[in-house]
Each structure stands twice: as C-alpha cells, then as structure tokens.
N, C-alpha and C positions, 0 to 999 in steps of 0.2 A: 610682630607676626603672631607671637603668641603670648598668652595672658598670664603674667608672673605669677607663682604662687605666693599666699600667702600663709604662713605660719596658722597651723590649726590650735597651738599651744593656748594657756587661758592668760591675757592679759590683765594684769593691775592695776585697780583702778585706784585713785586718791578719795581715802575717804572723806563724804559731803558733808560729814560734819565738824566741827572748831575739837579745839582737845579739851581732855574733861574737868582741867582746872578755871575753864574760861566762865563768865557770869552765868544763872539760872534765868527762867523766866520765870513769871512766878505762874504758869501754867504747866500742873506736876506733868513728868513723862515727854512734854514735847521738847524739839532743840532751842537751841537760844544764840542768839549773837550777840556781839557788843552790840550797843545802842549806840547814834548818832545822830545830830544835826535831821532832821526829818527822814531816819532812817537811809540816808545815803550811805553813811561808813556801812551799816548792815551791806547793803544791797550789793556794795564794791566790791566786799570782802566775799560776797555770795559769787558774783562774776570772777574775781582772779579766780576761785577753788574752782568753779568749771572749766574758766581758759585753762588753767593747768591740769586738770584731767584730762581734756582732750589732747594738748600734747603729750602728755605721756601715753596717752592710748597711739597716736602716730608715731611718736617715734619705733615705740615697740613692735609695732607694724612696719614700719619701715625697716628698722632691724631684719625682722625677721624675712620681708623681700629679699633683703640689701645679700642675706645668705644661701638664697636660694645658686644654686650653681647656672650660669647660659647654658643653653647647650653646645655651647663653641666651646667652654670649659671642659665641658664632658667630653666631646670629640676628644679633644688633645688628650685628657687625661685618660681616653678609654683606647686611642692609637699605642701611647706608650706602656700602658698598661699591657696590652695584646702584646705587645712586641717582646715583652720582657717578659712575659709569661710563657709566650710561643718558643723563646730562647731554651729556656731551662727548662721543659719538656719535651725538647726538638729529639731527643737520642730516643725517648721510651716509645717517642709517635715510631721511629725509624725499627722497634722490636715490631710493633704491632703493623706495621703496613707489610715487616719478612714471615710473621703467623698471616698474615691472612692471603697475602698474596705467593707465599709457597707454601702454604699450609699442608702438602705432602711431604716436606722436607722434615723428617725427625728433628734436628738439632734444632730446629729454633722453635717446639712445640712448647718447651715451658720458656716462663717469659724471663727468670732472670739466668736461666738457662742458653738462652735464646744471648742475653744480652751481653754475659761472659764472651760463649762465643765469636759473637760480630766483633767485639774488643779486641780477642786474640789474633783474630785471623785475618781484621781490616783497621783496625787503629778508630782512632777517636774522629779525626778529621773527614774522612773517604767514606768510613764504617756508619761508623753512629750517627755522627752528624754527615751526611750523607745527604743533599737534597736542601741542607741549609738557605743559601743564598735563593735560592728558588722561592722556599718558604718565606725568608724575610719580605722578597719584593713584594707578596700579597700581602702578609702578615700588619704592616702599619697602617698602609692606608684602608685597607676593608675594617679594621679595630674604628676607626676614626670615622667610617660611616655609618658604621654599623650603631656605635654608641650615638649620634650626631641624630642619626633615624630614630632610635631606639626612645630616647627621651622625648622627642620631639614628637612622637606620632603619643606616646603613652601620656603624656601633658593636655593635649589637645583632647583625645581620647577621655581621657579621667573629667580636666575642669571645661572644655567646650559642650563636647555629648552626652555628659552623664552616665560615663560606662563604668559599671563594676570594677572594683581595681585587676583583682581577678582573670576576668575575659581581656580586661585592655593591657596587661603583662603579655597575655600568650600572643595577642596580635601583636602587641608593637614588637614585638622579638620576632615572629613570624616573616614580618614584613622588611625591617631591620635588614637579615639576611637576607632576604631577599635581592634587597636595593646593595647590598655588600659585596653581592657572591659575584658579580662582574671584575672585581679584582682578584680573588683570592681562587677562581675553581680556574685560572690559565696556570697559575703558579702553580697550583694542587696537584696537573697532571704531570707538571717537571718533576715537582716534588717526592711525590709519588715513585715515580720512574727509577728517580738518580738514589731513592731510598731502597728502594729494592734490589736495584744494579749492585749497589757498593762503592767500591773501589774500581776504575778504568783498570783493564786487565783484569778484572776478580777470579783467582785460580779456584777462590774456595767456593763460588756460588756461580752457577750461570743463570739469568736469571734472561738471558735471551736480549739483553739491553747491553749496550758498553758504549756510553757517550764517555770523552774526555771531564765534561765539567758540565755548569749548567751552562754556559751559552753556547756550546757546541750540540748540547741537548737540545735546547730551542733552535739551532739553525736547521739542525737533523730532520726535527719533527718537520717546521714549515717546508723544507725542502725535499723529502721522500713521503710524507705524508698530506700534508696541506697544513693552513693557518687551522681549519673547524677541528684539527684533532685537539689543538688546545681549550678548547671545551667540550671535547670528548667527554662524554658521562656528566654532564652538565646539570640530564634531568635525574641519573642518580646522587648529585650531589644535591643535591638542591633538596632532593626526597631525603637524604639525610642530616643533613645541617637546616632545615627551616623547622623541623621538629623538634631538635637538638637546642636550637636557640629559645625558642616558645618556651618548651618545659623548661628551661635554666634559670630564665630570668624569671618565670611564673616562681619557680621555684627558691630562688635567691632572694626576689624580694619578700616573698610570706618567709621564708625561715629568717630572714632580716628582723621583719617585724616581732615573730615569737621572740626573737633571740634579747632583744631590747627590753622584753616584760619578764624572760629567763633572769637575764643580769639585775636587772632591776636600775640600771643606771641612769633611767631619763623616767622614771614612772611609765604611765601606758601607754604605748607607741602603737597606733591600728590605721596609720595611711603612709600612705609612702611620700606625702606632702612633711608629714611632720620627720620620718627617717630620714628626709632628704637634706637636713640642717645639723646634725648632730651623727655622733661617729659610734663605736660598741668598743668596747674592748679588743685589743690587737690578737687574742685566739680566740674570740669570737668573730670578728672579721673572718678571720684563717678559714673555720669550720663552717660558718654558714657558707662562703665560697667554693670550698670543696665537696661537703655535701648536696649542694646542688648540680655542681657541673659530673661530679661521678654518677648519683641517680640518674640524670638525663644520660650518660655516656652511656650505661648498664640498657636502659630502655631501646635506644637507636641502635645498636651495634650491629644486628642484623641487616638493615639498611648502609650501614659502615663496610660490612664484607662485601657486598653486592659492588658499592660504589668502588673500592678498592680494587676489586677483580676486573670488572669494566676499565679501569683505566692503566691497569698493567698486563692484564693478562696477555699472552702470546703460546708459540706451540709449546713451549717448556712447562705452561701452567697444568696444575691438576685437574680444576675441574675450568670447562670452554663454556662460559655464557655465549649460547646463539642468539639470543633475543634482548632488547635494549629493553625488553618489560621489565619494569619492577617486581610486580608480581611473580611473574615467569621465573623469573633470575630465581627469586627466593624459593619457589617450589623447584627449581633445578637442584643450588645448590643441599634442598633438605632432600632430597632424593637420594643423590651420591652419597651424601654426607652426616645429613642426619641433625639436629639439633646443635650438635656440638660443632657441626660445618658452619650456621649459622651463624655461633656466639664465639667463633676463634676469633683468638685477641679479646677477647672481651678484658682480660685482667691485665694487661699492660693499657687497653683504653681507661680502663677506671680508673686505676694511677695516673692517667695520664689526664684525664678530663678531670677527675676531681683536683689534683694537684694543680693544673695549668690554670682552672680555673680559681681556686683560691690567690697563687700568687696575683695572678689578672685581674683578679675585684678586690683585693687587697690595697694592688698601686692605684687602680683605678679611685677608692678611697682617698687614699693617700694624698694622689694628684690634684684631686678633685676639692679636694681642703686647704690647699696648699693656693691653687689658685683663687680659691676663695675668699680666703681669710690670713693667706701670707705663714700659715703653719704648717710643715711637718709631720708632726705627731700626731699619733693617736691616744688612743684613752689607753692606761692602764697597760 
C-alpha cells in the first residue's frame, strides 16, 4: 500500500581496485591486474569485484528496509504507548479539569494546592483518579489509530508527494486526530464528568454531577439526556486536540532531529527517514518528548478551557457558555474573566502534556524497537 523507506545513510562501497601489494603494469599511475591466459583471469577477477559490490550495496539496503518500522508496528507500539502514558498523568489531568471547570472554587486554584486537597478530602481511587476507566476505554484504541494514521499519511505525504517534512508532520498529526477523536471525545465527556464530580456522595465539592461510577454515568447520560450528548463539544474538542496533535508531532520530530546533531550519536540526522532506524539517548528521548507535548499544551489551553466548560458545565458552574461558538465561548469567557480565565489550568496542563507526553514517545520508542529488532533498550 505504501512505499518502504529506504535508509538515507551513505553506503559502502568495495573498493574497484586489487590491494597495493598485487603486480604493476608497466604504465606509471594506472591500476593493474594479475595477468592471465588471454586476459580471462583479469576480467573474472574484474566481475567477482562488481558482483560483490553490488551485494553489499543490497544488502545494506536491505538492511536498512528490513528496519524501517510497518505501520502496524507503530499502531501497537503507539496504543500501548498512550495507555501507559495516559495512566501516569491520569490524577494531574483530574487537577486541571477541577481549575478549569470550577475555576470559582479557591482551593483548587494552585495546582499542587489543588492536588493535596482532592487527596485529603476524596482518596486516590474516587478523587484523583476519578474518571479513570472512562479514560482508559478511549485512551488505547484512539493511541492505536491515531499512531497507525499518523505514519501512514506522513510516509505517503513525505515519499509519494513530495511534501516538506515540515507541512507533512502538521498535517498527518492533524488529520491523525482527526480519524481518532471517534473514540476517545464519547469517553472525554464521562471522563470529564466522573473528574469533576469526585467521589459518589462528594460532601466536599458539588459539582452538580453524582453518578455512582462510570457505567452508571453512561446509562445516566443516554437515558436523561440522549446518546449526542456523548459527543457533546465534539466540535470543541476537535478545535482543541487537532491543533494540539499538529504542533506536537511538528514539534517532536524536528527537536528529534536537532537532538541527534546535539548528542552527536549518529552524525547528521536531517529526515525523519533516517531518525526512523536508530534511537538518542534515554534523557534525550525523555526531553524532546516532554518538550514538545508541553509547548503545544501551553499554546492550546485556551481552546482546553472552552472544551472543558462545554462539557461540564451545569447551574453550579462560574461562568455559562450560551453559544457552542468557539470564538464566542473565548470572548465570553475573557470578559468575565480575563486572560487568566483563559489559561487556568495551564500549569497542571503543562505537567501534564509535557510529562504524558515524554513517557508516550518514550514507550512508543521503546516498543517500536523492540518489535523491530527484538530489543529493549535504548542508547545510553
């Protein structure tokens, strides 16, 4: 379906000439063969030295095929990747969805303020991780689409079209999410919900919600509300995460690339053909992962509050989006609120996007090599 890459690296050739102890000709400066039988032995010995240059030029191509990752590889390694990323940032998502969605409430205005708090007064299970199971049901399979589109449209892109690597990061990440968000924005709105609610019974917060759990949560919604509320804000998530993913991966793969000429471990690394076969150092993995997905986190977040409020809000909220505008929402909320309305939560999102996303493209790595080439480790 689509055209393997091949390794950009510079191949080895055998060199076309005998070694320097072998006979002269007696014309100075040019090469020389043994002599034979009306120049046969010459000429054999001239054909083995090409037949074996071009094998070694194929195999090393081949090779360097043979390491290119499928993109079935990636799905799988970019599913479990997500998941286990999405795992171990699930509590700081669970601060920043109670800043932005009662962003009137004092106690959870600072964020590890905020996170003591939810600790004491609702436990780890109900509290923090709150909304979990919700999350997970989207959390694997959209990773697994998402990576599965993501290479698959940027491969095509890069060696069918001739697109800049550039322009074709922001789209296939663009689009990516796009083809994703049919799993992951019905689980967003539970998630969402059961993150904000708490704990069933919550004495310390009313948050205007109190399902049991999460599937008493989804029978709730379908049955007082309809099935469309679970893509309620659909088109502000969509306005927030299609952005969110473009700049990440724009951004992941070029700090990939510097980070490879920083370390100096492969010499000059300038496509994502050649990154795509060879690994960085395990805290350079860490830091180009984290600093891309926190920059993009820091840029969207204004789009994060809007999408946030849309799908919690109720009469207990501070400020009441009337209008499903984007636009609209955003001039409402800087009205009331003011700039700082805009970018609450912004510091448990950047913990949380830079972090989720380093362990994420860390395993993603990880996996991705492992199925590849049967290894483990990383560099260093």
């Amino acid at each position: 379906m689509f055209t393997p890459l091949k390794s950009t690296q510079a191949i080895p050739h055998s060199h076309p000439y005998p070694p320097s102890d072998s006979p002269t000709s007696s014309s100075p400066g040019s090469p020389s063969f043994p002599s034979g039988k009306n120049g046969k032995d010459t000429e054999d010995r001239r054909t083995s030295s090409n037949h074996d240059t071009n094998n070694n030029t194929n195999t090393t191509e081949n090779k360097g095929t043979e390491n290119i990752p499928s993109i079935w590889a990636c799905a799988l390694a970019g599913g479990l990747g997500g998941l286990i990323g999405d795992s171990s940032m699930h509590s700081l998502d669970t601060v920043k969805t109670r800043q932005q969605g009662a962003s009137h409430i004092n106690k959870y205005r600072g964020t590890w303020a905020a996170y003591g708090t939810i600790f004491r007064e609702e436990g780890i299970f109900r509290g923090l991780y709150g909304g979990y199971s919700a999350a997970m049901l989207g959390s694997l399979p959209s990773s697994a689409v998402f990576f599965l589109s993501y290479e698959a449209i940027k491969r095509y892109e890069v060696n069918e079209l001739g697109i800049p690597e550039t322009p074709a990061f922001l789209a296939a990440g663009f689009l990516g999410d796009l083809f994703s968000s049919v799993f992951y924005v019905p689980s967003e709105v539970l998630k969402t919900r059961l993150q904000l609610q708490g704990r069933h019974n919550n004495a310390h917060f009313k948050s205007g919600y109190n399902y049991k759990g999460f599937i008493d949560a989804a029978a709730t919604i379908i049955r007082t509300e309809g099935p469309g509320t679970l893509f309620y804000g659909y088109k502000a998530t969509l306005t927030r995460d299609l952005p969110f993913s473009a700049f990440q991966f724009t951004f992941y793969e070029n700090f990939r690339q510097w980070a490879f000429q920083l370390t100096g471990t492969h010499g000059k690394v300038d496509s994502f053909k050649q990154a795509e076969t060879i690994s960085l150092p395990l805290y350079a993995e860490l830091l180009t992962g984290a600093a891309a997905g926190g920059l993009a986190g820091i840029l969207t977040t204004p789009l994060d509050v809007v999408k946030t409020r849309m799908q919690t809000q109720n009469g207990t909220s501070g400020v009441i989006l009337k209008s499903t505008s984007i636009i609209s929402s955003l001039r409402t909320i800087y009205t009331v609120q003011g700039v700082s309305g805009l970018f609450s939560g912004v510091a448990p999102r950047f913990v949380w996007t830079s972090m989720q996303s380093s362990v994420m493209l860390l395993l993603y790595q990880v996996f991705l090599k492992a199925f590849s080439t049967g290894e483990l480790d990383l560099e260093g």
